[in-house]
C-alpha positions in Angstrom: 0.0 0.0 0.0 3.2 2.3 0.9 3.6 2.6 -2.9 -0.1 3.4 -3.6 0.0 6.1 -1.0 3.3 7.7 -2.5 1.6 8.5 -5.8 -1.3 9.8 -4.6 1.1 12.2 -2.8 2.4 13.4 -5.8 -0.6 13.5 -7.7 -2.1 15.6 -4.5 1.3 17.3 -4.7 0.8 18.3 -8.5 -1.9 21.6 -8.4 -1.0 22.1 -12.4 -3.1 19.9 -14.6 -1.4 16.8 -15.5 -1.8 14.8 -18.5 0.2 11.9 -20.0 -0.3 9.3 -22.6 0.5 5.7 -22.3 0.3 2.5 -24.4 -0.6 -1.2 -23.2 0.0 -3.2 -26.1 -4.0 -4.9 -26.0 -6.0 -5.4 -23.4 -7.8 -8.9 -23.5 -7.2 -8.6 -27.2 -8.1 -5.0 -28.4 -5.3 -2.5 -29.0 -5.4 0.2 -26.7 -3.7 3.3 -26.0 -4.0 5.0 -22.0 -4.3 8.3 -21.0 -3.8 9.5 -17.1 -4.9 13.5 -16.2 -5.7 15.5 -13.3 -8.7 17.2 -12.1 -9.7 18.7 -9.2 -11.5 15.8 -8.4 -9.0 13.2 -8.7 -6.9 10.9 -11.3 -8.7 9.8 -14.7 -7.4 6.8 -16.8 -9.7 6.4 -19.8 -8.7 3.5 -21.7 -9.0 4.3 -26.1 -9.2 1.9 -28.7 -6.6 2.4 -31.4 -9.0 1.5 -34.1 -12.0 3.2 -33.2 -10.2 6.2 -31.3 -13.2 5.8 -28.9 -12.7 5.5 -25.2 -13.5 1.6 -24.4 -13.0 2.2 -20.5 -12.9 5.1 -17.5 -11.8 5.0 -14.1 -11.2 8.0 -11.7 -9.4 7.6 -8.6 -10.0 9.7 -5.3 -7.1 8.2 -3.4 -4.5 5.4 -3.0 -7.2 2.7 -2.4 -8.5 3.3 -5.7 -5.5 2.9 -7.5 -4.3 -0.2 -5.5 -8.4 -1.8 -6.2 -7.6 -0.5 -9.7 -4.1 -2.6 -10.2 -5.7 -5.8 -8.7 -8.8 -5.7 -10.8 -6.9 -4.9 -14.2 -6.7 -8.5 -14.9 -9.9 -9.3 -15.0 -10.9 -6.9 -17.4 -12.5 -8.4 -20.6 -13.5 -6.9 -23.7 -17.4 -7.0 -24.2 -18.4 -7.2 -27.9 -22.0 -5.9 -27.1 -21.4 -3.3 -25.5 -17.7 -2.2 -27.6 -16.1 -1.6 -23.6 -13.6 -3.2 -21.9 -15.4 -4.2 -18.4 -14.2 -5.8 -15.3 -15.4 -9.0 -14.8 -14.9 -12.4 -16.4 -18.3 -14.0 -17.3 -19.9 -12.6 -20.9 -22.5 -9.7 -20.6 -26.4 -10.5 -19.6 -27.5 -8.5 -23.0 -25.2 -10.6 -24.9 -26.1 -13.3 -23.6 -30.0 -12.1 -24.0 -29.1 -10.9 -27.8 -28.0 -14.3 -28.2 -31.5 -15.8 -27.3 -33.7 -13.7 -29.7 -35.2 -15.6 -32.5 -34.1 -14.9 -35.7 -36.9 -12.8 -37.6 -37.9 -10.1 -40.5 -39.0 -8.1 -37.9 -36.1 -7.7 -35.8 -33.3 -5.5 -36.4 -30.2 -5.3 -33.9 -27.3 -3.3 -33.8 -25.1 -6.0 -34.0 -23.8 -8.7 -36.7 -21.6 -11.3 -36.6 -17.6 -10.8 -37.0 -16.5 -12.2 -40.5 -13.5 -13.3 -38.4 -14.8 -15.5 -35.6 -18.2 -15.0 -36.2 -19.2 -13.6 -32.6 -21.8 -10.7 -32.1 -19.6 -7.3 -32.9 -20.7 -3.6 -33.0 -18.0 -2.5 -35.3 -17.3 -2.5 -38.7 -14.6 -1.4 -41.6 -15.2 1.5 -43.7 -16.5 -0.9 -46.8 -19.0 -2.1 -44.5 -18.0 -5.9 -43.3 -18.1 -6.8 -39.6 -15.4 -7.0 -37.9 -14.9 -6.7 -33.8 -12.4 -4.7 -32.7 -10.2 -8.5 -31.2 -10.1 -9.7 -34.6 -9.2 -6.1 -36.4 -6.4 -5.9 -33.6 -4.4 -8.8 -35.0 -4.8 -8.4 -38.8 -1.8 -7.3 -39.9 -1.6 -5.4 -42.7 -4.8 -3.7 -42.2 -7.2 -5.3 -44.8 -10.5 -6.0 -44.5 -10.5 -10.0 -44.4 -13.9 -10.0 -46.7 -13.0 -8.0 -49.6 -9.2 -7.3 -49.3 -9.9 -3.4 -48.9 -6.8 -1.5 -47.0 -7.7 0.5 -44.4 -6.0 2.3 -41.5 -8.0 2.1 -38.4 -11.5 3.2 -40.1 -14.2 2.1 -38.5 -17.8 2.7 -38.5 -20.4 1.4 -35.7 -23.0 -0.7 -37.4 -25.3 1.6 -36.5 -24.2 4.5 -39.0 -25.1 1.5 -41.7 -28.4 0.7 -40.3 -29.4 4.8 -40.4 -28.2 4.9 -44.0 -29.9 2.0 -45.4 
């Protein structure tokens, strides 16, 4: 805890806002990039995707304790599909899992299709419109899409920009 304590002291110490970037390789599978700033409140850490740009998880800490609950939890975070967010537990959502149960019908349209990778529920998908969650986009390599070959460069679009434009 003695180390916990000591950064909170300098981050208490530190009256100037304070803002660095970070990079964890991937996180359950995802590339990610981290970003730690100071508010009056406290320390943020929001998580990014490097695909999407979009932050995939937030945590603000108000002292040491956080920080410390923070380091022990950080390997149970998993990377929902559903919901496109890391999250910190390690059994699959209760919408996915509800999602998964709907019946297959004209009448029903969802947000999500299946990734033309591993074929699991996604919300994401390349710019020429092919599913693809962001697990599977993370270790293609070059970036192309996997369905039609197209290059891209982390462009992505959330299936429900396709759905509105249909």
């Amino acid at each position: 805890m003695e180390a916990y304590e000591a950064m909170w002291s300098r981050i208490e110490a530190n009256t100037l806002n304070y803002r660095e970037a970070f990079w964890l390789y991937k996180v359950d599978g995802v590339s990610v990039s981290c970003n730690l700033s100071t508010r009056r409140s406290g320390l943020f850490l929001v998580i990014e995707s490097d695909w999407t740009g979009g932050s995939i998880y937030e945590a603000k800490f108000r002292s040491a304790t956080d920080i410390k609950d923070f380091v022990e939890s950080v390997v149970r975070l998993r990377y929902d599909k559903s919901q496109d967010r890391l999250v910190c537990y390690a059994s699959p959502s209760l919408a996915y899992d509800l999602l998964m149960m709907l019946p297959v019908s004209d009448n029903i349209t969802t947000s999500y299709e299946d990734c033309s990778v591993c074929l699991e529920t996604c919300k994401t998908r390349t710019r020429c419109g092919h599913s693809l969650c962001q697990i599977c986009e993370s270790s293609l390599n070059p970036k192309v899409c996997p369905v039609c070959g197209t290059s891209y460069y982390y462009d992505v679009r959330f299936i429900e920009e396709f759905i509105e434009n249909e």
